[in-house]
KEKE-3310 file (N, C-alpha, C; in steps of 0.2 Angstrom, whole numbers, plus 5000, padded with zeros to 4 digits):
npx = (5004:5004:5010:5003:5011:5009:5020:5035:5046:5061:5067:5073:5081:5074:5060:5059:5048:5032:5028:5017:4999:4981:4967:4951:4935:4925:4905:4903:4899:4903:4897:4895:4909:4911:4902:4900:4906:4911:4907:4913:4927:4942:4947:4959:4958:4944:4948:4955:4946:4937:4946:4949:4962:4974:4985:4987:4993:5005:5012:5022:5033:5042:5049:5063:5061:5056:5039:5030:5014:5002:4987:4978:4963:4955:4944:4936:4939:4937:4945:4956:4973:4986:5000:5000:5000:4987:4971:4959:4944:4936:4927:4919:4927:4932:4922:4920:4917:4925:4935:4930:4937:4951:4954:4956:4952:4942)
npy = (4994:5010:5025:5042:5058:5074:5082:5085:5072:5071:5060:5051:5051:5064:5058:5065:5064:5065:5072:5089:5085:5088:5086:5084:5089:5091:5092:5090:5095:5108:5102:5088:5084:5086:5079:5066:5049:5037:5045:5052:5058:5054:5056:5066:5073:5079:5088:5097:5102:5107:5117:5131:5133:5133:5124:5106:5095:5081:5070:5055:5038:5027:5012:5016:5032:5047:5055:5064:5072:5081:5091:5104:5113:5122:5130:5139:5134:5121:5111:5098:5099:5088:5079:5066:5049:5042:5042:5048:5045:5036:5027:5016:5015:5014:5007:4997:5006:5025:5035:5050:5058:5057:5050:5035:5019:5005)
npz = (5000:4994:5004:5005:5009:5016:5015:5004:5010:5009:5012:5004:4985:4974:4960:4942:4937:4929:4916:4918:4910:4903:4906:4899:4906:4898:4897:4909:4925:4937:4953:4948:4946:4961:4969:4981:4988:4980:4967:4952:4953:4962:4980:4979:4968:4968:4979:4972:4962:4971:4976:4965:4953:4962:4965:4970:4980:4982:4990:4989:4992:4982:4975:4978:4976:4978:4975:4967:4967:4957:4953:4946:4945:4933:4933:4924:4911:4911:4915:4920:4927:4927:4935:4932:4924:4925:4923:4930:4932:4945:4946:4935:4924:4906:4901:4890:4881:4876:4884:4889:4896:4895:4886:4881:4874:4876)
capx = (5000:5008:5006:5005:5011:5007:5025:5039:5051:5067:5074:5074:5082:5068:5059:5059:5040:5028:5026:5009:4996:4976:4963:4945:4930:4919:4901:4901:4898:4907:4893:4895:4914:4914:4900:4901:4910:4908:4908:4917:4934:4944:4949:4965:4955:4940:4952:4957:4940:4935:4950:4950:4967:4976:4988:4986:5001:5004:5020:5022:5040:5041:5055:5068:5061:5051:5034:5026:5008:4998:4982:4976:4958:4954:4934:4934:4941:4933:4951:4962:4978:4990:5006:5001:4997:4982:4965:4957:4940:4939:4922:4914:4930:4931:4918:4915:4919:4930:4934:4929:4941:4960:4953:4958:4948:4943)
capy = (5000:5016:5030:5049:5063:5081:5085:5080:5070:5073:5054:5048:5055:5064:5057:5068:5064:5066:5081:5088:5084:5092:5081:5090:5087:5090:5094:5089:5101:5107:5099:5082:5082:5086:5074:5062:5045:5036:5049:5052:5058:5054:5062:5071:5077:5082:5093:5101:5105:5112:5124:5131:5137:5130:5116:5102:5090:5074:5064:5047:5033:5021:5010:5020:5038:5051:5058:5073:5070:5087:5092:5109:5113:5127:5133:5143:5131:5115:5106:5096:5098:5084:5075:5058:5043:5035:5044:5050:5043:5033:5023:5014:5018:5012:4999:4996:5014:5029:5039:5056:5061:5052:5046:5028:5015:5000)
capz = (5000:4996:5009:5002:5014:5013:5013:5002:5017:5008:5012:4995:4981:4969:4954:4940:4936:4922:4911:4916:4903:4904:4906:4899:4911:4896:4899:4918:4930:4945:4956:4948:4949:4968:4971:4987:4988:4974:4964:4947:4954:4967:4983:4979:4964:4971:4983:4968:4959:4975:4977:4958:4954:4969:4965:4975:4980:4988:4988:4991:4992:4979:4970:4981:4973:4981:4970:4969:4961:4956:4950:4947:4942:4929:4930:4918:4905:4915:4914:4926:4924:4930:4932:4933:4918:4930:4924:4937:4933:4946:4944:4928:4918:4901:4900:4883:4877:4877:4890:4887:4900:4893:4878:4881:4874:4881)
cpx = (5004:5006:5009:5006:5010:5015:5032:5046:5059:5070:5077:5075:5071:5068:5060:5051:5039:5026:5017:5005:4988:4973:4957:4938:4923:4913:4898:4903:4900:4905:4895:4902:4915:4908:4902:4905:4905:4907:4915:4922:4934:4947:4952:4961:4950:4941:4952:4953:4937:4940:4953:4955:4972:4977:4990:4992:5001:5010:5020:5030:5039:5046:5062:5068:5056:5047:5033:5021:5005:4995:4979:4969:4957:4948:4933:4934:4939:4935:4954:4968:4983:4995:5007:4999:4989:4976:4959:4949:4941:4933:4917:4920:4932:4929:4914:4915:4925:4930:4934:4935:4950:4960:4954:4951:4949:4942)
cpy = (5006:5022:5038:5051:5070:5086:5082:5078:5070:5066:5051:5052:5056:5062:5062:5067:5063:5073:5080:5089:5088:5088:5086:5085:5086:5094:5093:5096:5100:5102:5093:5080:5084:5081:5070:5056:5041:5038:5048:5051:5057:5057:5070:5075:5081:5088:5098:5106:5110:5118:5127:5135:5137:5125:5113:5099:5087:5072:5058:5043:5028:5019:5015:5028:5041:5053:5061:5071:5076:5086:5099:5108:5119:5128:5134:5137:5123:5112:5105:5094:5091:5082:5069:5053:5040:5042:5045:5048:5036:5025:5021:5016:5013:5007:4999:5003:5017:5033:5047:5061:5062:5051:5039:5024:5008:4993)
cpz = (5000:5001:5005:5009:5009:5012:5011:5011:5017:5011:5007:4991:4977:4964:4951:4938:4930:4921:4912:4909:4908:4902:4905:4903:4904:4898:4907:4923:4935:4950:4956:4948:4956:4971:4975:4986:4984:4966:4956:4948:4961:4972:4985:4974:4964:4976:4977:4963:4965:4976:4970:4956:4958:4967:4970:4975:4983:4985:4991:4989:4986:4972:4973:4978:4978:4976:4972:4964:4963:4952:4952:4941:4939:4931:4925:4910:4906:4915:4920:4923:4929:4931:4931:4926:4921:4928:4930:4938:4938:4946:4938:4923:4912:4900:4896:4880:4877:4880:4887:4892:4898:4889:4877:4879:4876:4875)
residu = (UNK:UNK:UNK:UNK:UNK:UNK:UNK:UNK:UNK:UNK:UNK:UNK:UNK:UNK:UNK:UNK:UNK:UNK:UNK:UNK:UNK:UNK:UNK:UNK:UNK:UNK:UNK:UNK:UNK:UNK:UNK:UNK:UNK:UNK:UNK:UNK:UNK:UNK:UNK:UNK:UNK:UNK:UNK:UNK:UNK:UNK:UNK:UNK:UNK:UNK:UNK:UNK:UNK:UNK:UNK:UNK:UNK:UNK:UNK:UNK:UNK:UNK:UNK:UNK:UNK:UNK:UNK:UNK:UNK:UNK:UNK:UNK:UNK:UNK:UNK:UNK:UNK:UNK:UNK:UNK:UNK:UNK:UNK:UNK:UNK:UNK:UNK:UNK:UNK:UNK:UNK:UNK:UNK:UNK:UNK:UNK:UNK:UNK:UNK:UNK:UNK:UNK:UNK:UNK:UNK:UNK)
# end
């Protein structure tokens, strides 16, 4: 189980990461990405759509590297920016279609 902290811990050297990429929300609405649990996105994300313009951050240990995973929410442009590969839809995701969020098909 990996454990995120709120702050990088400086034991491990640093990843050098993923180049953020911009995920579009599409026609969904504030509301239904900040929806309860269960919900479209997941926590850390849900952080980020509620604080619009406020890059989130979380770090986590793994493979002897330290990470830094962020997600910044646009309004205006109804985008999430990211640095990570892991789509952030976190329930019903490509079953039998294409993700309107990442694009991947299933």
């Amino acid at each position: 189980m990996t454990q995120y902290f709120d702050q990088p811990r400086g034991i491990l050297p640093r990843a050098t990461g993923l180049p953020d990429h911009t995920l579009n929300m599409g026609q969904r609405k504030k509301e239904e990405l900040l929806s309860g649990p269960g919900g479209l996105l997941g926590i850390f994300y849900r952080q980020a759509v509620a604080n619009p313009g406020v890059t989130q951050r979380s770090y986590f240990e793994e493979n002897g590297y330290e990470y830094e995973k962020r997600a910044t929410y646009n309004e205006k442009a109804n985008t999430l920016t990211v640095n990570t590969c892991i789509c952030p839809v976190s329930y019903g995701h490509h079953i039998g279609q294409t993700c309107s969020m990442c694009g991947q098909k299933d």
